[in-house]
C-alpha positions in Angstrom: 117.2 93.9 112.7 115.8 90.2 113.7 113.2 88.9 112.1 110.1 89.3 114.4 111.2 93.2 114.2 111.5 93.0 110.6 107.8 91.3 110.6 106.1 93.9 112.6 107.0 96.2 110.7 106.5 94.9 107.3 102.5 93.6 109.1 102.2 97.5 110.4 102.7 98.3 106.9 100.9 95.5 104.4 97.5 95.8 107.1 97.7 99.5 105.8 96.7 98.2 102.2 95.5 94.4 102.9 92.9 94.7 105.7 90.5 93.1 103.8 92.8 90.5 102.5 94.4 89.8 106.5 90.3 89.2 107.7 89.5 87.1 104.3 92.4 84.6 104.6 92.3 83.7 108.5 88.6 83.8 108.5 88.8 81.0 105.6 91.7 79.4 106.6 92.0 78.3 110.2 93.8 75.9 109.6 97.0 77.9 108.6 99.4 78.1 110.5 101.4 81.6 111.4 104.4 81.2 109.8 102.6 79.7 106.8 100.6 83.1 106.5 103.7 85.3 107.0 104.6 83.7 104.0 101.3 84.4 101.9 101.3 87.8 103.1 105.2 88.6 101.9 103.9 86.5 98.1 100.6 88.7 98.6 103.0 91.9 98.7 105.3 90.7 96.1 108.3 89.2 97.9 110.1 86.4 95.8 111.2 83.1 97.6 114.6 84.7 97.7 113.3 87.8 99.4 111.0 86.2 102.0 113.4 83.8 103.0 115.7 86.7 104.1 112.9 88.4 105.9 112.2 85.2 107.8 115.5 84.1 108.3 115.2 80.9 106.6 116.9 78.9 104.0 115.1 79.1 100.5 114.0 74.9 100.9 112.3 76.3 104.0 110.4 78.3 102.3 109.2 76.3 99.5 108.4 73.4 101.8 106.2 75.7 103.2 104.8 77.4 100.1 104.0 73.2 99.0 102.3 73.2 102.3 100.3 76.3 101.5 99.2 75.2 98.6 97.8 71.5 99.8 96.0 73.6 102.8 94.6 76.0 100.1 93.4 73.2 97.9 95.6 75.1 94.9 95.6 73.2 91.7 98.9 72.4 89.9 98.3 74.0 87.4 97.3 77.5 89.4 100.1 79.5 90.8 100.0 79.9 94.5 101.0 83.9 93.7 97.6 84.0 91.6 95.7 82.3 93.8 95.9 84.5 96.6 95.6 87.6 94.0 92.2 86.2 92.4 90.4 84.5 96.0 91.3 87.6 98.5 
């Protein structure tokens, strides 16, 4: 299955139980790009870095550059996780 299959999917699902979390997060963050909330919504549904790197199709650097990306978009303290950040603000 390639990935944009994989993604509707997973989206048709995780809207199911993260509406309000999906109208919260783009309405707040414009500025995000779509790729860079595919992978807040896989970290929201708790994929790994592993896992969401094989749903996407991308090497595990890929995804932490974009997690580091994520976080300087979001404004997400060192000290915070990025995984608790998106639990406690959505």
């Amino acid at each position: 299955m390639n990935y944009e299959n994989k993604w509707v999917r997973f989206y048709s699902e995780f809207s199911k139980t993260h509406g309000e979390f999906i109208k919260s997060f783009t309405f707040l963050n414009p500025g995000v790009s779509s790729s860079q909330f595919r992978v807040c919504a896989y970290l929201k549904a708790g994929y790994n870095t592993r896992e969401i790197a094989e749903e996407m199709d991308l090497s595990i650097r890929s995804v932490e550059s974009h997690r580091y990306r994520i976080r300087k978009k979001l404004k997400v303290k060192r000290a915070e996780s990025l995984i608790m950040h998106l639990h406690g603000q959505y």
